[in-house]
C-alpha positions in Angstrom: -86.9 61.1 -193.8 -85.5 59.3 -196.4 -81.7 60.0 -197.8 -81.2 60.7 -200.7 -78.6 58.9 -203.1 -76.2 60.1 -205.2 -74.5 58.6 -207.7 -70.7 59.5 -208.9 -71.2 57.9 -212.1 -74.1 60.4 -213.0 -72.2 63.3 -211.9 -69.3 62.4 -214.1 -71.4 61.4 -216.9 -73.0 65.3 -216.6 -69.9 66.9 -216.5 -68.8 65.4 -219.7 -71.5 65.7 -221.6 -70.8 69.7 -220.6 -67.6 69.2 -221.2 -68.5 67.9 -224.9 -70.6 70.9 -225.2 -67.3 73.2 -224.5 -65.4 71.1 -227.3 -68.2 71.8 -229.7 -68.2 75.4 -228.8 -64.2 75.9 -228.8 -64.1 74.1 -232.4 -66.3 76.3 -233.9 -64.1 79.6 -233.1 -61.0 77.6 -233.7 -62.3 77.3 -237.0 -64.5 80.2 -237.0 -67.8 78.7 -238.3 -70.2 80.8 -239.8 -72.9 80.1 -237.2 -70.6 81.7 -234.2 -70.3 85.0 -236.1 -74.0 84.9 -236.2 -74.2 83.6 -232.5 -72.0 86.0 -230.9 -72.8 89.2 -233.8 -76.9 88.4 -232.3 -76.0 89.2 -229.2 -73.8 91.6 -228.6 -76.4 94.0 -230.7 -79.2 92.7 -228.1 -77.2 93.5 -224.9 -75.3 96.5 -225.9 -78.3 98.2 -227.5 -79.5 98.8 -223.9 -75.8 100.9 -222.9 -76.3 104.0 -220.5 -74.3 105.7 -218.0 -76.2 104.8 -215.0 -76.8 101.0 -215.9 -72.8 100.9 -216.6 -71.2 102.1 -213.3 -73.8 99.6 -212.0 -71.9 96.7 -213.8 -68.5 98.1 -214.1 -69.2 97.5 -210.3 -70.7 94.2 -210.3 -68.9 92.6 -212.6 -65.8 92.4 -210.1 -67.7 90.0 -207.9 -66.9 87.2 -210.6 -63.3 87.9 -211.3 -60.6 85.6 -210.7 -59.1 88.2 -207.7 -62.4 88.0 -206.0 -63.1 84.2 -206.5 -59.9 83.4 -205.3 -60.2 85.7 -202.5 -63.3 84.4 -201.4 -61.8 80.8 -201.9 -59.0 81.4 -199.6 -61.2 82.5 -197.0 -63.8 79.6 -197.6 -61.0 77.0 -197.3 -59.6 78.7 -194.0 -62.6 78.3 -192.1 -63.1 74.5 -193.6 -60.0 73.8 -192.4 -60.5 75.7 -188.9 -63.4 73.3 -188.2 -61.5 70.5 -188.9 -63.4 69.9 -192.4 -60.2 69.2 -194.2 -61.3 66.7 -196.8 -63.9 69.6 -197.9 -61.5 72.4 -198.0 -58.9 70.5 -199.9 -61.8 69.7 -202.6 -63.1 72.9 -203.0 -60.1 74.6 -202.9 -58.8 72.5 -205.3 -61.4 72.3 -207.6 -61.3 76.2 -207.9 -57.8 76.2 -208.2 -57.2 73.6 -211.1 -60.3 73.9 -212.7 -60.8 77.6 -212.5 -57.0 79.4 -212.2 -55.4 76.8 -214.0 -57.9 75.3 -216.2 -58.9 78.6 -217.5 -55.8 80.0 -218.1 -54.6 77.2 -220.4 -57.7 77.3 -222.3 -57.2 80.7 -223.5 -53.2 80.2 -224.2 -54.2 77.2 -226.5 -57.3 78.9 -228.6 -55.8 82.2 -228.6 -59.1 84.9 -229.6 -58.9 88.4 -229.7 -61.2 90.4 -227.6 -64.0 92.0 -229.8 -63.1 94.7 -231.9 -66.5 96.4 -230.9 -67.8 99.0 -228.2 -65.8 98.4 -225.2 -66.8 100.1 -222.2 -63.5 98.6 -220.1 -60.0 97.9 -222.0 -59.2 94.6 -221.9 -56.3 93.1 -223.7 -55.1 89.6 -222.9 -57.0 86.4 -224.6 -60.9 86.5 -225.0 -61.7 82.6 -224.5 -63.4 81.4 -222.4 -64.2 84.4 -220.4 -62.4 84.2 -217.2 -64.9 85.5 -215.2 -67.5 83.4 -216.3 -65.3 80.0 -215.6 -64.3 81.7 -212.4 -67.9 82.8 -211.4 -69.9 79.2 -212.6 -67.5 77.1 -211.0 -67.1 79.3 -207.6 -70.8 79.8 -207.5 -72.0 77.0 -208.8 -70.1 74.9 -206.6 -71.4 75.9 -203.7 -75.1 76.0 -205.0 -74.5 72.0 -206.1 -73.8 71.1 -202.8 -76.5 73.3 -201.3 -79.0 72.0 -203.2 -77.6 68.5 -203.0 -77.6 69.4 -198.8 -81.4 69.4 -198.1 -84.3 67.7 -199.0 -87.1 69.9 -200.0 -87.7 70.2 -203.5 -88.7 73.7 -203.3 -85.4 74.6 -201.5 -83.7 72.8 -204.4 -85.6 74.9 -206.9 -85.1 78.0 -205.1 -81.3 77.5 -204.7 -81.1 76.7 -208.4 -83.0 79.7 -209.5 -81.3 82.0 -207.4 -77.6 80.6 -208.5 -78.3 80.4 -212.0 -79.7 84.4 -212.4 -76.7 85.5 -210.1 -74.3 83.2 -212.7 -76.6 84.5 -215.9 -76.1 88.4 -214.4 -72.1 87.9 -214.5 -71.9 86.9 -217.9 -74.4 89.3 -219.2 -72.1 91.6 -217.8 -69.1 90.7 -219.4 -71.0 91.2 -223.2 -72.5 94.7 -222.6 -69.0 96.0 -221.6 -67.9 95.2 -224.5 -65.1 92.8 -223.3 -66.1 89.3 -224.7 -68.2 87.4 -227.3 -71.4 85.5 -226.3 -69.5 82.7 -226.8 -66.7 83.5 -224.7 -68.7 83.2 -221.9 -70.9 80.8 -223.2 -68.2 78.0 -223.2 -66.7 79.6 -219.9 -70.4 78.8 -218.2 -70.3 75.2 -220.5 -66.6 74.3 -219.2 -67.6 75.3 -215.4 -70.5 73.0 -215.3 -68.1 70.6 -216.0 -65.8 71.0 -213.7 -68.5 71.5 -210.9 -69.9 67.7 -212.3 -66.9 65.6 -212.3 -65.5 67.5 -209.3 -68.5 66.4 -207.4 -68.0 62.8 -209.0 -64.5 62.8 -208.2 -65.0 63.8 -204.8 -67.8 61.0 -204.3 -65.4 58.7 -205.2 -62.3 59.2 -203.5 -64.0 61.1 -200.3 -63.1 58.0 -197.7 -59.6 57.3 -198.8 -59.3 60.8 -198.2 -60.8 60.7 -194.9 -58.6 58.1 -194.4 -54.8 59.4 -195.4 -55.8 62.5 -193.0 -56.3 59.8 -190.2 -53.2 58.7 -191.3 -51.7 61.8 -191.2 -53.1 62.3 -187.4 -55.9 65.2 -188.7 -58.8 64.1 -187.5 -61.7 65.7 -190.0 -65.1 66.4 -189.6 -66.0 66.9 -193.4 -69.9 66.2 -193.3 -70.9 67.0 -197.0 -73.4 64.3 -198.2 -73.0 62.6 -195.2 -76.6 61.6 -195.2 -76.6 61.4 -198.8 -75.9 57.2 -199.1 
């Protein structure tokens, strides 16, 4: 079966263009151009025009799968097991891409821009910055992390597509549910799904790059790791 090859240089280049995509986004609310009133004001009377009781304790529940808490959480646990088999070089990527890209990252972003949450119909009180949505940073990186490497993992193209599909709706479901509560613009979340892809990109670029010096300070360091991501992938 032939390998497949992957490219850091593409990754990178992905992840910036995303990443330009975020800049355009967070200059049009810093300056509050007309066409993200419209944008986000489109929306929010799409998705919250379809409010009931049932449909909301639904979501109210959902919803808490992509929060920071749970990603976190979740990462903790993912990079414990990494580094229980021995997959150090792994856990020490992913955990660190979540950490600076998603805790970190995110957290700056909405110090510097500053947005108020919407003054509309919120079905959950929220009162801390708007932008980007935190759980949509926290939910495309976390998720879409480990659907990158699962689809960049096997072979099959229809695998690929189904992995992509599946990742994407469950990403696209957490940010839906962040509009209909009330709790953030379209575009809140639509720069917090922009900015993960980017950070999911160049940390797979990154992590291409600087993968066998890695493996080889940990030899260094006596820990002998087992790290098989894109082994076969040369």
């Amino acid at each position: 079966m032939k390998s497949q090859r992957l490219h850091p240089v593409s990754f990178l280049l992905t992840g910036i263009i995303f990443l330009l995509l975020f800049g355009v986004i967070t200059w049009g609310i810093y300056f509050e151009n007309s066409w993200i009133h419209s944008f986000d004001l489109s929306w929010i009377e799409r998705i919250q025009g379809t409010i009931s009781e049932g449909k909301t304790s639904f979501i109210m529940f959902m919803t808490e799968l992509g929060s920071m808490k749970a990603v976190i959480a979740m990462t903790i646990i993912i990079c414990i097991v990494l580094f229980f088999k021995r997959k150090f070089a792994e856990g020490l990527w992913f955990g660190g891409t979540i950490l600076f890209c998603a805790a970190i990252g995110g957290k700056v972003l909405k110090k510097i821009v500053d947005r108020d949450r919407p003054a509309f119909l919120q079905l959950i009180e929220k009162t801390n910055e708007s932008f980007p949505s935190g759980h949509a940073t926290a939910t495309t990186i976390f998720y879409g992390f480990i659907g990158m490497v699962l689809i960049l993992a096997v072979y099959q193209v229809w695998k690929k597509i189904i992995i992509g599909f599946i990742t994407l709706i469950w990403i696209g479901f957490i940010l839906f549910t962040r509009i209909y509560l009330g709790i953030h613009f379209p575009t809140d979340v639509l720069a917090g799904f922009v900015y993960g892809l980017a950070a999911v990109f160049i940390s797979i670029g990154i992590y291409l790059l600087v993968r066998e010096p890695l493996r080889q300070l940990l030899q260094k360091l006596h820990l002998a790791d087992h790290s098989q991501a894109f082994k076969r992938a040369r």
